[in-house]
C-alpha positions as CSV (number, residue, x, y, z in Angstrom):
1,X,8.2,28.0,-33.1
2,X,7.5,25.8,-30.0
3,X,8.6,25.6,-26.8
4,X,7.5,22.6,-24.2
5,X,7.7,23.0,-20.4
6,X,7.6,19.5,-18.4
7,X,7.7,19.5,-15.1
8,X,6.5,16.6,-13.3
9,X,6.7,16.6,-9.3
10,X,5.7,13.1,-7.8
11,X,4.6,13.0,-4.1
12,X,5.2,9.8,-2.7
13,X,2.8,9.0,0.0
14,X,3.7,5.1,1.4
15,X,7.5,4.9,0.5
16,X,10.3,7.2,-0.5
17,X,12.4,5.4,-1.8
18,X,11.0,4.8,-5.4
19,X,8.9,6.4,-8.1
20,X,5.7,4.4,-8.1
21,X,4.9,5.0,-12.3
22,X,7.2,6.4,-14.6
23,X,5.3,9.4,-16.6
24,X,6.7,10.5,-19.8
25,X,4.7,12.1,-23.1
26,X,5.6,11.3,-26.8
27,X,5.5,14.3,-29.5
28,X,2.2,13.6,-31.8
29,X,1.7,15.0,-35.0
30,X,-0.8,17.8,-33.6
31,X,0.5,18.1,-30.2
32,X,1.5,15.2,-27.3
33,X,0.7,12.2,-25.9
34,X,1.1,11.4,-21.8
35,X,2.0,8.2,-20.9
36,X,2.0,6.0,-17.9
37,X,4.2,2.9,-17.6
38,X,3.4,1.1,-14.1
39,X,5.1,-1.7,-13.0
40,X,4.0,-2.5,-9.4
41,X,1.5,-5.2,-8.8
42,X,-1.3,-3.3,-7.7
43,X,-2.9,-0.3,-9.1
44,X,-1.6,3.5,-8.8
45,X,-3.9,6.4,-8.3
46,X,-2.6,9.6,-9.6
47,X,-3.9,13.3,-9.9
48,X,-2.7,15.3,-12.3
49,X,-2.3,19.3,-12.5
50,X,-1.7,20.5,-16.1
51,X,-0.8,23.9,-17.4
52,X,-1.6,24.2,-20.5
53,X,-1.2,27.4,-23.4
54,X,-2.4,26.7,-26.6
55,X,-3.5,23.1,-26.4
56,X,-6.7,21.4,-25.4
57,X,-6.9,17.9,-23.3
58,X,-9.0,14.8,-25.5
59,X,-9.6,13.3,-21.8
60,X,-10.9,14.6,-19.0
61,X,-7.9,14.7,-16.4
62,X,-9.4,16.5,-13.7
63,X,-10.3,13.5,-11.7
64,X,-7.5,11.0,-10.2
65,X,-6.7,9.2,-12.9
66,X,-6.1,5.5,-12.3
67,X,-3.3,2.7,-13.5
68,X,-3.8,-0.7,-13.9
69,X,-1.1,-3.1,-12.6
70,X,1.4,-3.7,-14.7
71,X,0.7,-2.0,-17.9
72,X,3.3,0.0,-20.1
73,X,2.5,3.0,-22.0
74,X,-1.3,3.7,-20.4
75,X,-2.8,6.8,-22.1
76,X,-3.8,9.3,-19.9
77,X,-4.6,12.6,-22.3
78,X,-3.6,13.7,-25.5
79,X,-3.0,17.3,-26.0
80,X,-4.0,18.7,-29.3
81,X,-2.5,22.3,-30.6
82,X,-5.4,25.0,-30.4
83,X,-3.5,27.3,-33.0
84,X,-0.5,25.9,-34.9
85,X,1.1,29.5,-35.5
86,X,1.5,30.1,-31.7
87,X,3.8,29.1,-29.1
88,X,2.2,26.1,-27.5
89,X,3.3,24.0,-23.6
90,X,2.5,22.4,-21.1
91,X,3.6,21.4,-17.6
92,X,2.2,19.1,-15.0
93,X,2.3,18.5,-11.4
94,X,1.0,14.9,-9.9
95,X,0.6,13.0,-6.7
96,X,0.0,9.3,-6.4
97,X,-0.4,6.9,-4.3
98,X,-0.6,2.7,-4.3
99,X,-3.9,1.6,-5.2
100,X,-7.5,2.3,-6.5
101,X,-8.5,5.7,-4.8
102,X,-11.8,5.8,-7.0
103,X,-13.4,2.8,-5.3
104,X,-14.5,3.1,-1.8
105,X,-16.5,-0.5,-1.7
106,X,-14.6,-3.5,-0.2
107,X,-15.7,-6.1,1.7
108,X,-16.3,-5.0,5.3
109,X,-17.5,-8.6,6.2
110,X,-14.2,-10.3,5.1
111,X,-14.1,-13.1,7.6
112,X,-10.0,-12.8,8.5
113,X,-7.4,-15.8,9.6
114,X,-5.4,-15.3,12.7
115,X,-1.7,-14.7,11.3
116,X,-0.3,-16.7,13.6
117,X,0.2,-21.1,13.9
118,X,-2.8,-22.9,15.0
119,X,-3.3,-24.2,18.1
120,X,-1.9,-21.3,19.8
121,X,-3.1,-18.5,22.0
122,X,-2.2,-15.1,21.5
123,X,-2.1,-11.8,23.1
124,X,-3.2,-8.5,21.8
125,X,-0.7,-6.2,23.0
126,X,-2.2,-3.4,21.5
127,X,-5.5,-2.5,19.6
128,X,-7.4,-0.3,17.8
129,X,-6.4,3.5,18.8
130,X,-4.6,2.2,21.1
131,X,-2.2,4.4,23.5
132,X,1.5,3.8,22.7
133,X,1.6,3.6,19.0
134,X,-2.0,3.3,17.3
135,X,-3.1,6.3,17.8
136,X,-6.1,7.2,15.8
137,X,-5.5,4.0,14.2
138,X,-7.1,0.9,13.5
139,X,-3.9,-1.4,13.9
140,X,-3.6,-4.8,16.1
141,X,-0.3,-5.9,17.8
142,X,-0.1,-9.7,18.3
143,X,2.5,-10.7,21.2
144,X,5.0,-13.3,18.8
145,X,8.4,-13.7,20.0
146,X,10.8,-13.7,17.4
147,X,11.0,-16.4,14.8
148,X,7.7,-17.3,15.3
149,X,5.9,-18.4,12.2
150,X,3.1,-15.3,10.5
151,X,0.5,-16.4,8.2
152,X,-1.4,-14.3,5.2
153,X,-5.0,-13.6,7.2
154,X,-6.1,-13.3,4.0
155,X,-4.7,-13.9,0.3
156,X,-3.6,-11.7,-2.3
157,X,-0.7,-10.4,-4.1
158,X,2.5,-9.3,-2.5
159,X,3.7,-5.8,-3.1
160,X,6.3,-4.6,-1.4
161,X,8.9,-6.8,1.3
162,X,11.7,-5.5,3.4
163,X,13.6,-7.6,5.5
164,X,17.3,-6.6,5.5
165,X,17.0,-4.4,8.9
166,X,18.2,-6.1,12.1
167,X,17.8,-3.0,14.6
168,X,15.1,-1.6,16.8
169,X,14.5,1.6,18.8
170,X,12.0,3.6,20.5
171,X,11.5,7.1,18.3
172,X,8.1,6.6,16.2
173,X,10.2,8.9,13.1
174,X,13.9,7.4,13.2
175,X,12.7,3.8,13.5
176,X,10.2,3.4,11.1
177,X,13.2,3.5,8.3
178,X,14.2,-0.1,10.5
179,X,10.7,-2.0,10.4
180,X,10.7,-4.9,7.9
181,X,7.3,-5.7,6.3
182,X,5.3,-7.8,4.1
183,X,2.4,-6.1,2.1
184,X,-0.1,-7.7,0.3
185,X,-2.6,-6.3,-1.7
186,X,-6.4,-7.6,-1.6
187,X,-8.9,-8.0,-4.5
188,X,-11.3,-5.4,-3.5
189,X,-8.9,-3.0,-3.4
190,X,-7.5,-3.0,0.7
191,X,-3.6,-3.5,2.1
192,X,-2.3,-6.0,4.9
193,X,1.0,-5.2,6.4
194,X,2.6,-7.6,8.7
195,X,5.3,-5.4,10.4
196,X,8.4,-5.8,12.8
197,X,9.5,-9.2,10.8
198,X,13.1,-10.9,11.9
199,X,15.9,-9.8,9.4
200,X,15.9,-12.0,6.3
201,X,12.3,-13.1,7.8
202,X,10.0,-13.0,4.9
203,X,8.8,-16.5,2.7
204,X,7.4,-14.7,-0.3
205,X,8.6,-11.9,-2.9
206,X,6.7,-9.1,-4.8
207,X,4.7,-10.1,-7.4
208,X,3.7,-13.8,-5.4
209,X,0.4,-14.3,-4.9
210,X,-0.4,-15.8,-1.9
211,X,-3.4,-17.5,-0.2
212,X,-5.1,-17.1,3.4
213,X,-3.3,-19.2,5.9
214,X,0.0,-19.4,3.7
215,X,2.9,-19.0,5.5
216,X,4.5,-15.6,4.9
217,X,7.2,-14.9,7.7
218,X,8.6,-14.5,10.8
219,X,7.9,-12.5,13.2
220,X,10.4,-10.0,15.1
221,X,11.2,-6.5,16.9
222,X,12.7,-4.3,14.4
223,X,12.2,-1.0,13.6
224,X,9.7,1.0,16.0
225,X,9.2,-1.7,18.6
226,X,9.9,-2.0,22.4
227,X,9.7,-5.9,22.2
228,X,9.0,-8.6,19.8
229,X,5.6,-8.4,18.4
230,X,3.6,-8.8,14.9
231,X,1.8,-4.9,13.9
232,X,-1.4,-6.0,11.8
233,X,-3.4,-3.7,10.0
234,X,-5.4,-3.5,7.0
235,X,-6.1,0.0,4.9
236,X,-7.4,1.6,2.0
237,X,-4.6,4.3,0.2
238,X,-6.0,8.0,-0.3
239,X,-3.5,10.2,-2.3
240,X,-2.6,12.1,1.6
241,X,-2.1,8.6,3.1
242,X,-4.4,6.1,4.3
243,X,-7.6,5.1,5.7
244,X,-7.0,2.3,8.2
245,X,-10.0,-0.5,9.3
246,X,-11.5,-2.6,11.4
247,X,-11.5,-6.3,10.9
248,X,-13.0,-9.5,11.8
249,X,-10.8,-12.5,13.0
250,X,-12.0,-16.5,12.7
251,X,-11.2,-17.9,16.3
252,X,-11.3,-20.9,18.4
253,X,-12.5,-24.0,15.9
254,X,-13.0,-21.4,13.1
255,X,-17.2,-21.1,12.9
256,X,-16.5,-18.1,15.9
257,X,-16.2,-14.3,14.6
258,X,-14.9,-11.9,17.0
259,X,-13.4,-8.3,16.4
260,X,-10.4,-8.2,18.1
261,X,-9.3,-6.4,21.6
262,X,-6.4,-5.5,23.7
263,X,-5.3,-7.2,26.4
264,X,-7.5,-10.3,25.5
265,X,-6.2,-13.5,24.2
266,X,-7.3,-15.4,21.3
267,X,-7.1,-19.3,19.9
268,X,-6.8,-20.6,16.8
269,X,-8.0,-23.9,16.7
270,X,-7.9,-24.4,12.4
């Protein structure tokens, strides 16, 4: 006699509103097989909690497991039966998150475009940890009036775009539901959202790969915003949320390197 328990509880850290990885096991002739089938265009990171009675893991799944873009049917563990004459289950718990949680090496010297037209200066209305909304975070507001043009700082793969909102407000928990964004995932692992874009204000689609200094958008007010601006920032995904950082922008002609600061305006001259 057998009996299987599957549970599977998926805590979505960056978006609600979709599984990131559909997990599902297949019955093997001396126990089960778990499964991953993930369809973004980045990476996921998950960490799996088994319970297990009478079967043994052929992988070790202690550690976050992770799950290469695109892929169906990824292996995590098979589970083999210790005793075929007893009852034998298993259940699982998981969290996940977008990206590649087991690599903490990217390239802190990326050299960054300005996301905005050339020959154009720009405010920063807000910086790093800055008062109104950035707090404890490494984010950068650029003062863009709407329909302005945004451009990828740096290129990469598009993973996620909303654009249908058309409405903004002042309350940092009802209207982040309203932002519309552009995020684009990086080669050595990082994120770039461009935030606050126009409704219907986005050039590109997930799965597009796009390159630095491609046009992307346009920029807006919506969701949590008090006035037209582009929110900038670019992160690393833990499996409790994220880890945002500090960049370096090309200004001026393009051979200048500055780090960015509020209340200062910069040029781009390429």
């Amino acid at each position: 006699m057998k009996f299987i328990q599957l549970a599977v509880f998926l805590f979505l850290c960056l978006s609600a509103k979709a599984d990131y990885v559909n997990i599902y096991y297949n019955e093997t002739s001396n126990g089960y097989q778990v499964l991953v089938d993930n369809d973004q265009y980045c990476p996921v990171s998950i960490k799996f909690n088994f319970e297990l009675k009478n079967l043994k893991s052929t992988n070790d799944v202690e550690n976050i497991v992770v799950i290469p873009a695109r892929v169906k049917g990824h292996v995590v563990t098979n589970f083999v039966v210790k005793n075929v004459r007893k009852t034998y289950r298993f259940g699982m718990k998981t969290r996940s998150n977008l990206g590649d949680h087991t690599t903490k090496n990217y390239d802190r010297d990326f050299q960054y475009h300005l996301p905005f037209k050339s020959a154009k200066n720009v405010l920063i209305g807000q910086g790093y940890n800055g008062n109104f909304t950035h707090h404890n975070e490494n984010a950068l507001d650029f003062d863009l009036r709407v329909g302005e043009e945004v451009y990828a700082a740096r290129g990469g793969v598009v993973i996620e775009v909303v654009e249908k909102n058309s409405r903004s407000c002042t309350s940092s928990h009802k209207c982040a539901n309203y932002n519309n964004y552009i995020i684009v995932y990086h080669e050595d692992g990082t994120f770039a959202e461009y935030v606050h874009l126009k409704q219907s204000g986005s050039k590109v689609k997930v799965g597009e790969r796009v390159k630095t200094g491609q046009l992307i958008g346009y920029s807006g007010k919506t969701g949590f915003a008090s006035g037209p601006h582009l929110h900038f920032a670019v992160y690393l995904q833990e499996l409790g949320g994220r880890e945002t950082l500090r960049t370096q922008f090309l200004v001026e002609d393009g051979t200048k390197l500055a780090s960015l600061r509020e209340g200062e305006s910069y040029r781009k001259g390429y």
